[in-house]
N, C-alpha and C positions, 0 to 999 in steps of 0.2 A: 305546258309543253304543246308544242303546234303540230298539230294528226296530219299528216302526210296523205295526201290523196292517193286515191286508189288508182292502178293500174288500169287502163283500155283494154279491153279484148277490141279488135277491129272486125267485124262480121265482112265475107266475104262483101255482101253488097258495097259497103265501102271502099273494099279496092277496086272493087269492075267500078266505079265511079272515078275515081284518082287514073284508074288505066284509061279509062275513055277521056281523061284531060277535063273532067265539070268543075269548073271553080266553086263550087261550096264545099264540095268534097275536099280541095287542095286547100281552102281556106278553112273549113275545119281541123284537120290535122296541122298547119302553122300555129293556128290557134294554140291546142294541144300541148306542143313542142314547146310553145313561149311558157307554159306551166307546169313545164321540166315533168311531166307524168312518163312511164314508162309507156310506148304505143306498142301492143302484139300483138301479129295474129297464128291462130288457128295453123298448124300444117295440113289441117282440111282445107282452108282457105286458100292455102297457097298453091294445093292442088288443083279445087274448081278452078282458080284462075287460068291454069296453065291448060285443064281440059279446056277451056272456053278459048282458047287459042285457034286462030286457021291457018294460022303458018309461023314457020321459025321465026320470022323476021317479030311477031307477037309473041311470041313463046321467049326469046331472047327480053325485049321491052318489059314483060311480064316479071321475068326472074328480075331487071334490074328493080323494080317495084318494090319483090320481096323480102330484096337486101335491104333495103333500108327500116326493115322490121323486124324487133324480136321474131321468131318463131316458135313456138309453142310446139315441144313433140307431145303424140298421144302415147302416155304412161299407164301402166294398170290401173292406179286410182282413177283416170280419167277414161278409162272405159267401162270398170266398174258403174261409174257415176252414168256413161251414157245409155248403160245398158239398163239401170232403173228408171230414167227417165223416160228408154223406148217402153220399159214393159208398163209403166204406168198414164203413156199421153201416146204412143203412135195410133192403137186402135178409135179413141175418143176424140183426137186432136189433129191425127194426122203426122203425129212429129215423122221426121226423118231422120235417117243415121248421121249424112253431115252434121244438122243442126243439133242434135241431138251429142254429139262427138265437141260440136263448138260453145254448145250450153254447157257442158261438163268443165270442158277448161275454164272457162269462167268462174264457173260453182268453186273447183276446184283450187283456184290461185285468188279467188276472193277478186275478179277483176272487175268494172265496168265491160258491159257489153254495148259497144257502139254499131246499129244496126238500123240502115233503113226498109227493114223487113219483120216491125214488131209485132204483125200477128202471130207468128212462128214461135215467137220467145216470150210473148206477155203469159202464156197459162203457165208459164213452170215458176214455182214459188224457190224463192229463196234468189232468183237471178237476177242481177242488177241490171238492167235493160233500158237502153235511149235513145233515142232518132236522134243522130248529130245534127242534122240542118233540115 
């Protein structure tokens, strides 16, 4: 029987990449798409996006971005999870509640984490983590 690949988590940095128009970013997710994987992200992600906005006319382009992706909402198991992760890496490592909220869902739904920001995500065991491009 043929094992089904695993779903994507899409790390914010991914989309502020596809939003600012870089072709590897847009070329990895065609990529993706052609190998029929499910692509999600984070509703943490899809908020820093829309923080990172300076005007509607951004804020508008931003949301059309996030339509085209699962969304991932934050569930009690997935805060449970991010909250172990804060009490055991924020003082040593530095984690953060976004990333820490975005590693959990992963953990959580057993996803690929596609992220061009893997110092943030390589100390937490058990998370499947990878620079797209």
């Amino acid at each position: 029987m043929e094992q089904l690949a695993k779903a994507v988590l899409l790390d914010t940095t991914v989309l502020i990449d596809l939003f600012r128009g870089k072709e590897k970013a847009a070329d990895f997710i065609e990529q993706e798409r052609n190998t029929k994987r499910l692509l999600a992200i984070s509703i943490v992600s899809a908020m820093e996006l829309i923080v990172g906005c300076r005007n509607k006319i951004e804020v508008d382009k931003s949301q059309q971005l996030i339509a085209e992706f699962s969304v991932v909402q934050i569930l009690p198991n997935i805060s449970a999870q991010a909250y172990n992760l804060l009490v055991n890496y924020s003082k040593s490592h530095g984690l953060l509640i976004p990333d820490a909220l975005i590693a959990a869902t992963a953990m959580i739904y057993d996803m690929e984490l596609a992220t061009d920001n893997l110092r943030d995500f390589l100390i937490l065991p058990g998370l499947h983590v990878y620079k797209p491009y």
